[in-house]
C-alpha positions as CSV (number, residue, x, y, z in Angstrom):
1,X,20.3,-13.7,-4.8
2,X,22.6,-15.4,-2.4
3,X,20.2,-15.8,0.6
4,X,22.8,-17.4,2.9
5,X,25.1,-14.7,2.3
6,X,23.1,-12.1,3.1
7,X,22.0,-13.7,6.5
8,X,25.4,-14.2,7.0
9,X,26.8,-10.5,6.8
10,X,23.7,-9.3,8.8
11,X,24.0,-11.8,11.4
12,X,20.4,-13.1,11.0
13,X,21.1,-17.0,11.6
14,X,19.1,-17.4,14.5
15,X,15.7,-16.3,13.2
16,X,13.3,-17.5,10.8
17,X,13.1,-16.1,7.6
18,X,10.7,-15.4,4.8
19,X,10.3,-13.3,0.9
20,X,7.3,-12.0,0.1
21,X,5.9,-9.3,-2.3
22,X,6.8,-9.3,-6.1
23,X,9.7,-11.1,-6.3
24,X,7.5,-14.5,-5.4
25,X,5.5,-14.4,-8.4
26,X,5.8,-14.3,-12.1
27,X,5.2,-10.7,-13.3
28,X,8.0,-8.9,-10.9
29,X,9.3,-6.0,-13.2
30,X,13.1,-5.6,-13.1
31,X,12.6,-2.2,-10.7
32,X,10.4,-4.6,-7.8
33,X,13.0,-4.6,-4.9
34,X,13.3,-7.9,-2.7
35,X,11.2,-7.5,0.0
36,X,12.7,-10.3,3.4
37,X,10.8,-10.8,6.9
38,X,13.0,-10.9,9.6
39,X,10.8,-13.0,12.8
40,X,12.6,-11.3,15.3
41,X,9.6,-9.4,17.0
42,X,10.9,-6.1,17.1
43,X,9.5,-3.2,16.4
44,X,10.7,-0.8,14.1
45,X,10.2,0.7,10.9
46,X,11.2,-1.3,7.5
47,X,14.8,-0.9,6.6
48,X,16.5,-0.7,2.5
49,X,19.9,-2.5,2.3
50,X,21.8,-3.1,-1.1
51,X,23.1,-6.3,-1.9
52,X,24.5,-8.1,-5.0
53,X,23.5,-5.1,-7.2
54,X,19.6,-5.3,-5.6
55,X,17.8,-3.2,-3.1
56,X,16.4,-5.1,-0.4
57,X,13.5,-4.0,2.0
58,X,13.5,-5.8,5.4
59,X,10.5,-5.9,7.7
60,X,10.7,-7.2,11.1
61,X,7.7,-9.4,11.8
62,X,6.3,-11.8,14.8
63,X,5.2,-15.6,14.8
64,X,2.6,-13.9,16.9
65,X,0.9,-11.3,14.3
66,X,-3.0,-11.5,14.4
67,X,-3.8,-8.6,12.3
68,X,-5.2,-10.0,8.9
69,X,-3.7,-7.8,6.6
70,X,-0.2,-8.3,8.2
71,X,-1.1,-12.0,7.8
72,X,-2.2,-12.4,4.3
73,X,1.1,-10.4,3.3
74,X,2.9,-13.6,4.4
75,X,0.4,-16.2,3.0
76,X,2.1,-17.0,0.1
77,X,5.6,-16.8,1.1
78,X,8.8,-18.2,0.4
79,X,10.8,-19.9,3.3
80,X,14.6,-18.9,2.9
81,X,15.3,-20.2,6.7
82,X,13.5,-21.9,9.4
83,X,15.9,-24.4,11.4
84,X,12.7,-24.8,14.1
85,X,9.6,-25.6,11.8
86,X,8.2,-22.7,13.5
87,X,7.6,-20.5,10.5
88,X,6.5,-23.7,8.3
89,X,3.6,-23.6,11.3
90,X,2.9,-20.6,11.1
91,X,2.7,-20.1,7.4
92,X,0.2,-23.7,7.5
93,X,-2.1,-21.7,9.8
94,X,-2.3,-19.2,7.9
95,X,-3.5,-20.7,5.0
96,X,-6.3,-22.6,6.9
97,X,-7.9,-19.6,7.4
98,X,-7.0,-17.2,4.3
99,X,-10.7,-17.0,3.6
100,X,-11.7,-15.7,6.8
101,X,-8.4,-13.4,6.7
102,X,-9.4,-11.9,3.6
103,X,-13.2,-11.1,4.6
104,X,-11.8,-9.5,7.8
105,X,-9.1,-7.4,5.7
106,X,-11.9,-6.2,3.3
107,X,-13.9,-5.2,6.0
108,X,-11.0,-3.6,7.7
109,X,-10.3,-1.9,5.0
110,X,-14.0,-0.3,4.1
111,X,-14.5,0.8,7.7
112,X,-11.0,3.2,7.3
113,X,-12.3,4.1,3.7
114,X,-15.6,5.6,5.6
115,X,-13.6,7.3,8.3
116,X,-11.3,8.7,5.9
117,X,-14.6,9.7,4.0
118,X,-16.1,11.1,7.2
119,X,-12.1,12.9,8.1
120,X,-12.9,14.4,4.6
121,X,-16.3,16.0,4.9
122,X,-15.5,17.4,8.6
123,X,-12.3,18.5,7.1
124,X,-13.9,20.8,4.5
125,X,-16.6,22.1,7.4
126,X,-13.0,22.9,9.6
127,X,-11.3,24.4,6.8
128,X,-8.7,21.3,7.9
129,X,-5.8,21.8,5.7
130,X,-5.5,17.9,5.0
131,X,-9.3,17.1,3.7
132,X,-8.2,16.8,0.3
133,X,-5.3,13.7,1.8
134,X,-8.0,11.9,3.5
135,X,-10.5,11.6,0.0
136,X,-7.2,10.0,-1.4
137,X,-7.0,7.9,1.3
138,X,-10.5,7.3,1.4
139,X,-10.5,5.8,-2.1
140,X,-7.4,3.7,-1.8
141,X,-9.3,1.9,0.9
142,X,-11.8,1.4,-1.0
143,X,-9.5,-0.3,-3.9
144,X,-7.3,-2.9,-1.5
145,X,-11.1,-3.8,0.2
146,X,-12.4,-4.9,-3.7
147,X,-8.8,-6.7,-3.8
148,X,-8.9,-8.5,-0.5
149,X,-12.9,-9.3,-1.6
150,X,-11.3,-11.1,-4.8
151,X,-8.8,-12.8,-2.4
152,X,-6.3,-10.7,-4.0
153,X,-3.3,-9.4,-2.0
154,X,-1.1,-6.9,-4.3
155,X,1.6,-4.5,-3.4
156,X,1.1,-0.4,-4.8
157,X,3.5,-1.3,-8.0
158,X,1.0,-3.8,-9.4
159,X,-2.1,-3.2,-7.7
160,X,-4.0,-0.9,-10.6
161,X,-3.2,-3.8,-13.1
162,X,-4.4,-6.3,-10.2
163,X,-7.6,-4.4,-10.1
164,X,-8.4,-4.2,-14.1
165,X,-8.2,-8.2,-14.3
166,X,-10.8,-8.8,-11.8
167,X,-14.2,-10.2,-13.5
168,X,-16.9,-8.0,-13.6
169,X,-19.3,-8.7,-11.3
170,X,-21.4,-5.6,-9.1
171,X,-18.7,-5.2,-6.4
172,X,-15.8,-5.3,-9.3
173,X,-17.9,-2.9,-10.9
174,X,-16.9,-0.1,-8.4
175,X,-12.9,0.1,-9.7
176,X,-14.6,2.7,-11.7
177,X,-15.2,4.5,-8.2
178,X,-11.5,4.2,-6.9
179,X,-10.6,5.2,-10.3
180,X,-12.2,8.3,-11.0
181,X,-11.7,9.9,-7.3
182,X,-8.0,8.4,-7.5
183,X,-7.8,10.9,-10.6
184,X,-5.6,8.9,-13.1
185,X,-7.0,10.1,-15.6
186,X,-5.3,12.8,-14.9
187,X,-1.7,11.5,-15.4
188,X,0.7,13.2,-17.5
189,X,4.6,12.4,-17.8
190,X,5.1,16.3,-16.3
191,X,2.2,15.5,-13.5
192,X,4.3,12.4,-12.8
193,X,7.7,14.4,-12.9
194,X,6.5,16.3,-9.8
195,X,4.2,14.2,-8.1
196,X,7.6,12.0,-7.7
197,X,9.9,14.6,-6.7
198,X,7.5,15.3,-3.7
199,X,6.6,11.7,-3.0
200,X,10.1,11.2,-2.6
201,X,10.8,14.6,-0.4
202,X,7.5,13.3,1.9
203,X,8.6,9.4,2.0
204,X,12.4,11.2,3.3
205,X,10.7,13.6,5.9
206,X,8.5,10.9,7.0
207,X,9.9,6.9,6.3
208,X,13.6,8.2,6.7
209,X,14.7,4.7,5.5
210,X,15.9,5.3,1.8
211,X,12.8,4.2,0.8
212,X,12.9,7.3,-2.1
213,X,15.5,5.2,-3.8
214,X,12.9,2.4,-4.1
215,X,10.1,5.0,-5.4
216,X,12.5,6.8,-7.8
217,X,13.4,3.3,-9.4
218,X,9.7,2.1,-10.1
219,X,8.8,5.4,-11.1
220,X,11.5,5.7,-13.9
221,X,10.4,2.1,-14.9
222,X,6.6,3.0,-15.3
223,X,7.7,6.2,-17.0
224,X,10.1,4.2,-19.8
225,X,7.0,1.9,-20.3
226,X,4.5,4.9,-20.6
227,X,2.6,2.9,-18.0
228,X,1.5,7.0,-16.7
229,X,-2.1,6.0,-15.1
230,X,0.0,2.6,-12.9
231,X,2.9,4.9,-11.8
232,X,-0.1,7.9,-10.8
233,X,-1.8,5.1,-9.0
234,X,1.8,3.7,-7.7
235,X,2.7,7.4,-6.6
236,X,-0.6,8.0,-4.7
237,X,-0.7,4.9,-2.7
238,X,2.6,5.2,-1.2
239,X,1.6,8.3,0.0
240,X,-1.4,7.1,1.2
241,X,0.7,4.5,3.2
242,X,2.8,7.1,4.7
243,X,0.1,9.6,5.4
244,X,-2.0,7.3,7.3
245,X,1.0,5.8,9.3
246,X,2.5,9.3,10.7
247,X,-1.0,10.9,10.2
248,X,-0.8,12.1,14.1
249,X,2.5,14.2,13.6
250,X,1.8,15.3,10.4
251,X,-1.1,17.1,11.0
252,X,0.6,18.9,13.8
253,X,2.2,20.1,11.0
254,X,-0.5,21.6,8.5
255,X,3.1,23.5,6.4
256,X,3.5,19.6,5.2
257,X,0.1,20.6,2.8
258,X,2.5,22.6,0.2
259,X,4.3,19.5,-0.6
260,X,1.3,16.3,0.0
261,X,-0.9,18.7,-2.6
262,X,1.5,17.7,-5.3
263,X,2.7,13.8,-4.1
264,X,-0.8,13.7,-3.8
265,X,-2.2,15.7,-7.3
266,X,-5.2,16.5,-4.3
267,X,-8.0,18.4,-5.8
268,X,-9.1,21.9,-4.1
269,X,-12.5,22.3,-4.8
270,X,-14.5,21.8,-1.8
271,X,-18.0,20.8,-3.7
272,X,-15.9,18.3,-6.0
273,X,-14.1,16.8,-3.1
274,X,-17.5,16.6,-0.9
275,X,-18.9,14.4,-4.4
276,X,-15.8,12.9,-4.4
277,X,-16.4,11.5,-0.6
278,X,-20.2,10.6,-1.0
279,X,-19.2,8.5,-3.8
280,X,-16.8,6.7,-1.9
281,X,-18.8,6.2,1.3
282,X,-21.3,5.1,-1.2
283,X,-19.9,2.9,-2.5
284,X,-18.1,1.8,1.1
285,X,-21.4,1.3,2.8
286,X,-22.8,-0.8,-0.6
287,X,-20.3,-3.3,-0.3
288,X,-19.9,-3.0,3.2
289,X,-23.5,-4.6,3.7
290,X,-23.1,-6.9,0.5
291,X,-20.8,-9.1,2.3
292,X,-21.6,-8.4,5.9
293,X,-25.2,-10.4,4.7
């Protein structure tokens, strides 16, 4: 890709400039979209541009970010401009401290598994509409805290493959959580067909950014690969992302259910969901206290 030009037709030369996501490493399938940080400190949501033939997510992001997660999405990136140093700085501290940055992030990430667990269970006392959402969010918790304890960082479209390679070891060993209250097992090529037709209606009511473009070309890649159980995974995760972001206006909207029961492939048994949530705060708390020792 033509960096310069692109910086040049958006008018980006005075900031510093960074790649990140698939595209830096070696296994990037032909579907994985660029995905450029802008340092311009403003806040907004992330924006999809097509250039040379590619789509192109840009994030806006800060020299000033201190939230781990945030942080360890730019640890390994790739400089494209940075006239002042400043991002070279930047990107040096960060490094110093990925350790710490990773042990925080799993952490992070197990406490919003248990409140997600705990959303579920008073969900299903309330007769709360959006129980079943918050067990699926619960669990993907769960799976980016065992990545970030494996100083792993790993965007939705390769993070199920991320999560099979880890060695086993007793925290490793509770994938098979994630995996069975995820539900991939339950992926089928028609599942798939409208689980992505609704992820893509939610991600347009929601992200408003032509993100759908992004999640219809992945999803037709996992499909031509018969990679079903990555693109259910894939499918769940971005919805997981967008639930939790708009999670304050979309439950002042409880007619959004009808079409987050199928993104999500939710389940609507109340007793199996209530397992479903135990064995996730479970298996929260048990790792939770394993590296808090």
């Amino acid at each position: 890709m033509n960096y310069q030009a692109l910086i040049d037709e958006n008018s980006w030369s005075n900031y510093p400039i960074g790649l990140t996501g698939c595209r830096i490493g070696d296994s990037f399938f032909d579907s994985c979209d660029y995905d450029i940080t802008i340092f311009d400190d403003k806040i907004q949501n992330d924006e999809i541009i097509h250039f040379e033939n590619d789509f192109v997510k840009i994030h806006h992001g800060s020299l000033s970010e201190s939230k781990s997660q945030k942080l360890l999405q730019y640890e390994r990136m790739q400089i494209i401009q940075d006239e002042s140093w400043d991002l070279r700085m930047f990107l040096s501290k960060i490094k110093k401290k990925h350790l710490t940055l990773y042990k925080d992030h799993a952490k992070n990430s197990l406490i919003e598994s248990l409140f997600c667990c705990e959303k579920t269970k008073s969900g299903i006392k309330e007769s709360n509409v959006f129980a079943s959402c918050w067990q699926k969010c619960a669990s993907y918790y769960l799976a980016e805290a065992i990545l970030a304890i494996n100083n792993c960082t790993s965007g939705p479209t390769h993070m199920l493959d991320a999560l099979r390679k880890f060695e086993k070891n007793l925290i490793n060993e509770q994938i098979s959580i994630v995996n069975e209250t995820v539900g991939i097992e339950r992926a089928t090529q028609s599942l798939l067909e409208r689980m992505v037709k609704s992820t893509i209606g939610f991600s347009d009511l929601v992200e408003k950014n032509k993100h759908s473009i992004l999640i219809e070309k992945t999803y037709r890649h996992f499909i031509e690969n018969s990679m079903l159980a990555d693109c259910y995974f894939y499918l769940g995760f971005i919805n997981k992302q967008n639930f939790v972001k708009y999670q304050n206006s979309i439950e002042k909207q409880p007619d959004l259910i009808h079409i987050l029961k199928v993104s999500f492939d939710v389940e609507v048994d109340s007793n199996l969901l209530e397992r479903q949530a135990n064995k996730v705060q479970n298996s929260a708390n048990d790792i939770l206290n394993s590296i808090s020792r």
